[in-house]
C-alpha positions in Angstrom: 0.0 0.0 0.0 2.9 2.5 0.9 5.8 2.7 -1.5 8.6 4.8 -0.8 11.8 5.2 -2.8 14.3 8.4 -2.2 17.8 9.0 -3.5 18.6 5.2 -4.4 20.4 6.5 -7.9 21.1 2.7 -9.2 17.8 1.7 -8.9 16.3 1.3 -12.2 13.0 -0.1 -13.9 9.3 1.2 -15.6 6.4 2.3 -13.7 4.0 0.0 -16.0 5.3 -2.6 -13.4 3.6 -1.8 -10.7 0.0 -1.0 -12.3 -1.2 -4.2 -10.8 -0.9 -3.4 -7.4 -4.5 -2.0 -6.8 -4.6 -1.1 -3.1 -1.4 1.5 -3.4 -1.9 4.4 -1.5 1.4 6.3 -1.6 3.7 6.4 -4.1 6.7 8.8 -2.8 9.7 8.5 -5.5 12.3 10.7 -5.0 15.7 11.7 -7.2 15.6 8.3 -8.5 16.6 9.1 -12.6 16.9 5.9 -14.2 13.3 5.1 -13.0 11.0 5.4 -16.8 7.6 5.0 -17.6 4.0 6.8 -18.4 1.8 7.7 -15.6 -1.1 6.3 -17.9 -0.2 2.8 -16.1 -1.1 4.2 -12.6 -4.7 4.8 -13.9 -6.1 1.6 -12.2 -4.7 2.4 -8.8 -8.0 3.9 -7.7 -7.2 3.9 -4.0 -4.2 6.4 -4.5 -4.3 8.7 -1.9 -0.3 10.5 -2.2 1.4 11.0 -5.4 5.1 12.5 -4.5 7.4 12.7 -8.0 11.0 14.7 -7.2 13.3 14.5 -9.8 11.9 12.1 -12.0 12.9 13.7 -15.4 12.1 10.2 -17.2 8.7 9.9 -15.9 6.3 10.8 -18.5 2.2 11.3 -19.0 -0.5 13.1 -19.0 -2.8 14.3 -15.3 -5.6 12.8 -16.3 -4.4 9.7 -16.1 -5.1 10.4 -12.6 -8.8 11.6 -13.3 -10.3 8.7 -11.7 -8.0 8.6 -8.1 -10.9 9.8 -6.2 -9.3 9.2 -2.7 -6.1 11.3 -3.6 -5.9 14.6 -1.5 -1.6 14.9 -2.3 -0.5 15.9 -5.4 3.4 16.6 -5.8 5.4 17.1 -9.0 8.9 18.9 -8.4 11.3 19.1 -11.3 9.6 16.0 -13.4 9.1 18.3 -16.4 7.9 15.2 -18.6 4.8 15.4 -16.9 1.7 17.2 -18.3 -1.6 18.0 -18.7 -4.6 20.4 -18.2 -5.7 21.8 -14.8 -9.3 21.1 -15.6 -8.0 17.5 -15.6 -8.5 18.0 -11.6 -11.5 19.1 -11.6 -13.4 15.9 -10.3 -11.1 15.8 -7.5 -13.0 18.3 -5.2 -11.2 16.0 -2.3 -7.6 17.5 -2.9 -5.8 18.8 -0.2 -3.0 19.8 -1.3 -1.1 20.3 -4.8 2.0 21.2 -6.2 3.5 22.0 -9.7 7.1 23.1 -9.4 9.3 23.4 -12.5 6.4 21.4 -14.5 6.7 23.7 -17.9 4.0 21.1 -19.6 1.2 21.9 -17.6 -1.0 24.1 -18.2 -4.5 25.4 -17.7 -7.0 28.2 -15.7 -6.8 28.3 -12.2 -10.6 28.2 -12.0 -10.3 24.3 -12.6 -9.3 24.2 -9.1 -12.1 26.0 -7.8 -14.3 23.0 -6.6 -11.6 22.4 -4.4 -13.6 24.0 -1.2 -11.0 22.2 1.4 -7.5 22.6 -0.3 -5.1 23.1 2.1 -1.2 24.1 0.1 -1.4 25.1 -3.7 2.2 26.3 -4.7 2.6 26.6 -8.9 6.3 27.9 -9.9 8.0 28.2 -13.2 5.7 27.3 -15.0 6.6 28.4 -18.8 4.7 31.8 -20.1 1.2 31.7 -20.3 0.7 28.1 -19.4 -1.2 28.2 -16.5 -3.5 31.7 -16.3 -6.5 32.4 -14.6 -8.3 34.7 -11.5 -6.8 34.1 -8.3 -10.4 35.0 -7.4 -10.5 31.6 -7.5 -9.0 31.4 -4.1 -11.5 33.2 -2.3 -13.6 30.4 -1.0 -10.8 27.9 -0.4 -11.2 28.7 3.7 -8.6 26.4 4.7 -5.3 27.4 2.6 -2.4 27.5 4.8 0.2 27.9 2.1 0.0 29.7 -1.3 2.6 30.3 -3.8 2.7 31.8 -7.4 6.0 31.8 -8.7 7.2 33.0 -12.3 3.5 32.7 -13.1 2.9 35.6 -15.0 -0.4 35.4 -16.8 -2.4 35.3 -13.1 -4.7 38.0 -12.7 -6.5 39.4 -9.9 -6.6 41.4 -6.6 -4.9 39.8 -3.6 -8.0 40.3 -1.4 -8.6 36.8 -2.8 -6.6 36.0 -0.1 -8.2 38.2 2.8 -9.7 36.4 5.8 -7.8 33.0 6.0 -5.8 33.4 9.4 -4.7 29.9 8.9 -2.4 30.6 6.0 1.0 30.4 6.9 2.7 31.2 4.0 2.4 33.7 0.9 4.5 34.0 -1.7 3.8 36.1 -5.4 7.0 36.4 -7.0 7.3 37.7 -10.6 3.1 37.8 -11.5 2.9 41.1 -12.9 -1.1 41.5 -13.3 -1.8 41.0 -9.7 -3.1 44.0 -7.9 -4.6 44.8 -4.4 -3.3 46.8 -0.9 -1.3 45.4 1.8 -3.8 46.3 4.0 -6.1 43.2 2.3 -4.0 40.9 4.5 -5.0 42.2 7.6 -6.4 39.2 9.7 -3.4 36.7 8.9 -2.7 35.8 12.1 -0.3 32.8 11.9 1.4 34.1 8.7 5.0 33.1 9.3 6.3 33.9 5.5 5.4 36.6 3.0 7.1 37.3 -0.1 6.3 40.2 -2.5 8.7 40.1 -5.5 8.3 42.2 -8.7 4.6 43.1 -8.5 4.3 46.6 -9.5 0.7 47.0 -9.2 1.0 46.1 -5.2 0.2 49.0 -3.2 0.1 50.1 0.4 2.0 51.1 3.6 3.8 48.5 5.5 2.2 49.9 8.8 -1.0 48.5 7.5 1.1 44.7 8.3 0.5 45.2 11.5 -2.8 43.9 11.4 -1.0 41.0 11.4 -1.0 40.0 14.8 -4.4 40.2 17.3 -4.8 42.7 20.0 -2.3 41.5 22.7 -0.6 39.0 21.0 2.2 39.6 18.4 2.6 38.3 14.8 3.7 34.8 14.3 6.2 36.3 10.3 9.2 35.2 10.7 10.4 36.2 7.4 9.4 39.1 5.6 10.7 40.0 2.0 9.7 42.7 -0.3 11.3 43.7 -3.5 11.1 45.6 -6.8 8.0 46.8 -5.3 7.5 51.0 -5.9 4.2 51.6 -4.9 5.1 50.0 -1.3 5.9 52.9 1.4 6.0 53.2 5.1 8.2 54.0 7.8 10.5 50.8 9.0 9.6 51.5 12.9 6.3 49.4 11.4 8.5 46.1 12.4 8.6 46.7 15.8 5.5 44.4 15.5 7.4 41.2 14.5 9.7 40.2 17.6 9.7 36.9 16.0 11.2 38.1 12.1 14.4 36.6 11.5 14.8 37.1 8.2 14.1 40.7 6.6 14.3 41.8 3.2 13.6 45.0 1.6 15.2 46.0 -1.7 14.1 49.0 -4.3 11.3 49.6 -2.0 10.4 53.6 -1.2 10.4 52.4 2.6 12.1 54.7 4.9 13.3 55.4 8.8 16.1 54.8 11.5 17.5 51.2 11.7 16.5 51.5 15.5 13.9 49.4 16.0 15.5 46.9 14.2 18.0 46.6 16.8 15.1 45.4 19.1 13.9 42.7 16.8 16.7 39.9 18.9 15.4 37.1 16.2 16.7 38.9 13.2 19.5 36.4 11.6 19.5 38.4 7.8 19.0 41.7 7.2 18.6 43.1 3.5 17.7 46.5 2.7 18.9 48.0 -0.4 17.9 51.0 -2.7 15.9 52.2 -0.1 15.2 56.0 1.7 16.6 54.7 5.0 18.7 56.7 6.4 20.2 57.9 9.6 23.1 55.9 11.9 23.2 52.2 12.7 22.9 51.9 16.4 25.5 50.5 18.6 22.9 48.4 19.7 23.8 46.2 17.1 26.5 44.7 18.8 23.9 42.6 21.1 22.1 41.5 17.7 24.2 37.8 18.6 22.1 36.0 15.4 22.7 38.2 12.9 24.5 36.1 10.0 24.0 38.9 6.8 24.0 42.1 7.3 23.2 44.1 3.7 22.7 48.1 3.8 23.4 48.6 0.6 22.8 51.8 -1.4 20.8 53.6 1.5 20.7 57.3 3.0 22.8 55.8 5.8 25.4 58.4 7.4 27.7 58.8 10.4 30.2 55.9 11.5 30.4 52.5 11.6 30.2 50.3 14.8 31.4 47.5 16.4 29.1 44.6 14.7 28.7 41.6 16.3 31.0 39.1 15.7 29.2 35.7 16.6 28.1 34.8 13.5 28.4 37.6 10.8 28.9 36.4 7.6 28.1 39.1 5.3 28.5 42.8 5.8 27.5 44.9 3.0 27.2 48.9 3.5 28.7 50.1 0.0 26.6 53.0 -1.7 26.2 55.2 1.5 27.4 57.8 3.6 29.3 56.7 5.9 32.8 58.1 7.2 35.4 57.9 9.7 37.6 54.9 10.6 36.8 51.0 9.8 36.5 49.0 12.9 38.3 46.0 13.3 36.8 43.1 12.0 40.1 40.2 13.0 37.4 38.8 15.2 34.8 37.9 13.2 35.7 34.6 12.0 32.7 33.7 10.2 33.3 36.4 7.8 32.7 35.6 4.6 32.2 39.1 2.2 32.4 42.5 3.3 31.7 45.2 0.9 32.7 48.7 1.9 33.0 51.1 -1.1 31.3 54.0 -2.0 31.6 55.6 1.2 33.8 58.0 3.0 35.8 56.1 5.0 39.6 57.1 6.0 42.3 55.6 7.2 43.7 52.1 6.6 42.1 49.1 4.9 40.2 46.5 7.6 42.2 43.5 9.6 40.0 40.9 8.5 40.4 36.8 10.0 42.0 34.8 7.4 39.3 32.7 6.3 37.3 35.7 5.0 36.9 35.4 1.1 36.2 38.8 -0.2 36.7 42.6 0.3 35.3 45.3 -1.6 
């Protein structure tokens, strides 16, 4: 009933073999390339309830081979690209739970196909080629029980995000590179256990980041643990809006009109990365930072930052990154930080002699 096969690289044989076995209910196959065969050879298997295909570049077919699993709720296909098929192949599968299409560039469809699908729980579609899969994310709006949505390189979608408004399960939303979507930040309000959102090159995004924090319930603060925004020019708001996230540990804002101090950063104890670039931050980084014991990246690049530079912690720095400001006086010493791996100090005006930098670090700039 359960067959499960990961990263077993001289195992070898066709699919068609195991159409007999009626009563399979998972199928996981995993990195596994000399496995061949046609998914048409599955379409007896009628108790299927998990379909898991990673790296199966030799496995071929069509979906609707799988038109008559009624009992499957787990669709996964990762980087087999020799499977295909039309979305509105799943549309007598009101049952799913959860489905994803990554790196599947033959599969194509509208996104209402999926809208029977009342109790779907994780929908991520990404790199799919252009104009295969299009469609309303309107589509989303009675799916009450996503907890995870992702729409990557998937750039005929249309729609406003508000699709998404009132699920305060979800815990995860990404929209990277889907130019037609539109909608405010402020639509998202209500998210309560959001833990990941990602906004990357949609123009047509609006709204001030302040609005985010109707993220978290009176009393009780937001669950986002990372936070990225990018390529995003209608997006403004002042940076002392993060104050709400004690829990962010990863933080990315690049050519967004954001602006502020970097002080209430320096209160967010979580933060391990910190990216903000092309930005109207400006100001001095505290000496605070010093306690900031996580931080691993640390990327100011291209900001309205000014005054000196202080001691950084040295823990577990990796990256340091403050070209493209205006910073001045001396470099502090860095011999300490033996983590370091890239640190990136031009464009500024800084005097006196070059860093003393540990000798496992890589790269100065």
């Amino acid at each position: 009933q359960v067959l499960h096969l990961h990263n077993l690289p001289l195992v070898t044989g066709d699919i068609k073999r195991m159409g007999a076995m009626l009563q399979m209910r998972e199928m996981h196959l995993t990195n596994i390339i000399p496995i061949i065969g046609d998914i048409q050879s599955m379409r007896a298997m009628s108790h299927m309830n998990q379909i898991y295909f990673m790296n199966m570049p030799s496995i071929s077919g069509d979906i609707s081979s799988l038109a008559n699993m009624t009992c499957l709720v787990h669709l996964f296909l990762i980087n087999s690209p020799s499977i295909g098929g039309n979305l509105s192949s799943l549309e007598a599968m009101p049952q799913m739970r959860n489905i994803e299409f990554d790196n599947a560039p033959h599969i194509f469809g509208d996104l209402k196909s999926l809208k029977g699908m009342a109790h779907l729980q994780w929908l991520s579609m990404m790199n799919a080629e252009t104009s295969a899969i299009t469609g309303d994310i309107q589509t989303l709006k009675n799916m009450s029980d996503l907890r995870v949505v992702k729409f990557v390189n998937i750039p005929s979608l249309t729609g406003d995000i508000e699709s998404c408004a009132e699920k305060p399960q979800l815990l995860c939303l990404a929209l990277v590179n889907t130019p037609f979507l539109t909608g405010d930040l402020k639509s998202l309000a209500g998210m309560f256990q959001l833990e990941s959102l990602d906004i990357i090159n949609v123009p047509s995004i609006v709204g001030d980041i302040q609005s985010l924090e109707a993220l978290s319930r009176a009393g009780i603060d937001s669950q986002l643990l990372e936070l990225h925004l990018v390529n995003m020019p209608s997006i403004t708001g002042n940076i002392t809006s993060l104050l709400g996230f004690p829990s962010l540990e990863v933080l990315a804002f690049t050519s967004v009109p954001v602006y502020g101090s970097l002080h209430s950063l320096v209160r967010l104890p979580s933060l391990a990365s910190i990216h903000i670039q092309g930005t109207r931050v400006s100001g001095k980084i505290p000496n605070e930072i010093t306690h900031m014991r996580q931080l691993q990246q640390l990327v100011l690049k291209n900001n309205f930052l000014s005054g000196t530079l202080p001691k950084l912690p040295n823990a577990s720095l990796e990256v340091v990154d403050v070209s493209g400001n205006k910073f001045q006086g001396h470099i502090p010493d860095f011999s300490n930080h033996t983590k370091l791996q890239l640190l990136a100090l031009q464009n500024n005006a800084f005097i006196g002699a070059p860093p003393i930098l540990p000798y496992q670090s890589q790269d100065l700039t």
